[in-house]
N, C-alpha and C positions, 0 to 999 in steps of 0.2 A: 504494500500500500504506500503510497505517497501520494502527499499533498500538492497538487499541482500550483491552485494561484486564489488568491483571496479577491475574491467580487465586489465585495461591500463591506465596508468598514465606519461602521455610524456611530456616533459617541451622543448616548443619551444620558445629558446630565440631570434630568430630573427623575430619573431613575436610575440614576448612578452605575451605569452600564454599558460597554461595546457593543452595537448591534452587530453581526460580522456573518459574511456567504462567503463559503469556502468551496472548491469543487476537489473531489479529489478520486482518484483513479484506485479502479481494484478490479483483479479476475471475479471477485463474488462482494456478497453487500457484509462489509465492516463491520455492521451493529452497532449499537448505543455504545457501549461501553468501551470497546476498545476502540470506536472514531473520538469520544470525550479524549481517553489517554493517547491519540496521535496528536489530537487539536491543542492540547495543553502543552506540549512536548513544542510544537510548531510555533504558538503562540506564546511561551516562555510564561505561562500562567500557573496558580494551581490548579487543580482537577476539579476539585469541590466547590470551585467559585464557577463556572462555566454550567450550562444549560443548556443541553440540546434541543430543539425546537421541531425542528424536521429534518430527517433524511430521504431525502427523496433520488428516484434514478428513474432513468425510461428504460424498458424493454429490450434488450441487446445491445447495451450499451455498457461499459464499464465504466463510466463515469458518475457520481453520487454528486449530489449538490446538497449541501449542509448549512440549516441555518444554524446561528449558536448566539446564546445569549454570555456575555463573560462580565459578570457582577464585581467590582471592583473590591468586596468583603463577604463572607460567609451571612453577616447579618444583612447589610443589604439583598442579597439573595434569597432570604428566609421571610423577610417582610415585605418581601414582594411578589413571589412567585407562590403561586396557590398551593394551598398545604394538600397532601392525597387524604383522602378517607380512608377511614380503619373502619375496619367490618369488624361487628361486635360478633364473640364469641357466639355457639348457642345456649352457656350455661348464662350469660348474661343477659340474653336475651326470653329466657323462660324464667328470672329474678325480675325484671322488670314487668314482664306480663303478668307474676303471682302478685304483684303490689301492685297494680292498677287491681287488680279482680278483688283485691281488700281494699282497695278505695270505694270500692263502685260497690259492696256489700255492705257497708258501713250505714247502719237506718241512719237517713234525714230525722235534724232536728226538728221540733216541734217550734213553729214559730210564738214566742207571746204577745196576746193581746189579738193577736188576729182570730177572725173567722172560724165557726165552729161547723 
C-alpha cells in the first residue's frame, strides 16, 4: 500500500481540525484500521486523534479515496465527534422492565377532598 497524493487539505478552526482527501493505491481495500495506521504514519500525527470518515473505491480499480478527519487533541475529538451507543445487556434490560411493572402495580393514591 502506498499513499499516492493528498487532494484536500482544509483547516477547520472552529472545530479544531484538518479536513484532508487522500487517494491511495492497493491490490485489495486496506480497511479502517490499518489505512488510520498508514494515514498517521504519512501525516506525522497520532493514530487516536485522526477519524476516518469514508473509504470509498470504484469497481476494478485499485485506487481508494479516503476522507479523514485529524483533530488537533484527543479531547477535541471526543467532544465532537458522536459518541457510538452501547446496547444494554439482557440482564439489564429484564431489571428495568421488572421496575416499570412495580411502578405500574403500585395502587393510585386516593385523592383528598375530591369527588366521591
Amino acid at each position: 500500500m502506498k499513499i499516492m497524493k493528498t487532494i484536500k487539505n482544509f483547516r477547520n478552526d472552529l472545530l479544531k481540525r484538518n479536513e484532508i482527501k487522500v487517494v491511495m493505491s492497493a491490490d485489495k481495500n486496506p480497511g479502517l484500521a490499518n489505512s488510520a495506521k498508514l494515514i498517521a504514519e504519512h501525516l506525522k500525527a497520532k493514530e487516536e486523534n485522526i477519524v476516518l470518515r469514508e473509504l470509498k473505491s470504484s469497481f476494478g480499480r485499485d485506487t481508494f479515496l479516503i476522507e479523514i478527519f485529524l483533530y488537533d487533541s484527543v479531547m477535541d475529538k471526543d467532544n465532537i465527534e458522536p459518541k457510538k451507543k452501547v446496547k444494554k445487556k439482557e440482564g439489564e434490560q429484564q431489571v428495568t422492565q421488572a421496575a416499570a411493572v412495580a411502578v405500574a402495580t403500585v395502587a393510585p393514591v386516593a385523592s383528598v377532598g375530591g369527588k366521591k
